[in-house]
C-alpha positions in Angstrom: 26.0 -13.5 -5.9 26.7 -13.7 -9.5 26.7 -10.5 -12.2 23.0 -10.6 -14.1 23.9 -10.7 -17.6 21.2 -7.5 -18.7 21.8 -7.6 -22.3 19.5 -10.4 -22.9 17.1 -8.2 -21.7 18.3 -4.8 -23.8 17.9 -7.3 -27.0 14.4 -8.0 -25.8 13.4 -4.4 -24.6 12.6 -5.8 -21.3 14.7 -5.1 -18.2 13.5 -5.9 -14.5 12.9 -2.2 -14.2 11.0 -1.5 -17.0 8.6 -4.2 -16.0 8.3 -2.8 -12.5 7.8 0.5 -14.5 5.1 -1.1 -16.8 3.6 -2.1 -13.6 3.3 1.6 -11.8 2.3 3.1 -14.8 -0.9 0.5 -15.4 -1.3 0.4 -11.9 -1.7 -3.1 -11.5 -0.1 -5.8 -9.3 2.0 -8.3 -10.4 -0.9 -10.9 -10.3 -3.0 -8.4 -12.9 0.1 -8.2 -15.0 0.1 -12.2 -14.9 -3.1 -12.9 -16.1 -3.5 -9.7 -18.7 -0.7 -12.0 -20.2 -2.3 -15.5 -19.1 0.7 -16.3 -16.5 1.4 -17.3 -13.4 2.2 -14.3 -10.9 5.4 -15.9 -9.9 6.6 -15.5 -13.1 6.1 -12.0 -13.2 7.5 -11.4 -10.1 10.7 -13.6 -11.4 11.2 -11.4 -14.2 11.4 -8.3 -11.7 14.1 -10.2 -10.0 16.1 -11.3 -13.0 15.7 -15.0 -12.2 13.6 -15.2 -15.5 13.2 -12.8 -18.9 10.2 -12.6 -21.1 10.3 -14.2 -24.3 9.6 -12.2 -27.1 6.1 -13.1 -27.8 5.6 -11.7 -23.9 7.6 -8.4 -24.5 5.5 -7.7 -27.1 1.9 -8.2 -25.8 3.1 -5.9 -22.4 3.6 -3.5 -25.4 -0.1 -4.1 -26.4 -1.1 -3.4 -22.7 0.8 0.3 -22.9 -1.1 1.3 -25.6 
């Protein structure tokens, strides 16, 4: 399996964990997180995986959702 590349997500403020963390401290499944932010639940579970990263605009509105 190939290295994940995490500085993508440092430059974002997004890692795999921290969304998983997001997750536990809303307390909401991946399919609430997906359509707070109007997006399929695949895609949220792709970020926890590292197959995907949330662009900016994403990043910030989980932001929103911690306030």
């Amino acid at each position: 399996m190939a290295r994940v590349d995490f500085s993508v997500y440092r430059r974002l403020g997004m890692s795999p964990e921290e969304i998983k963390a997001l997750r536990r401290e809303l307390g909401c499944s991946a399919r609430e997180l997906a359509t707070a932010l109007g997006i399929e639940q695949e895609t949220v579970l792709a970020w926890e995986r590292a197959d995907l990263f949330p662009t900016k605009r994403l990043v910030d509105k989980m932001a929103e959702l911690r306030e």
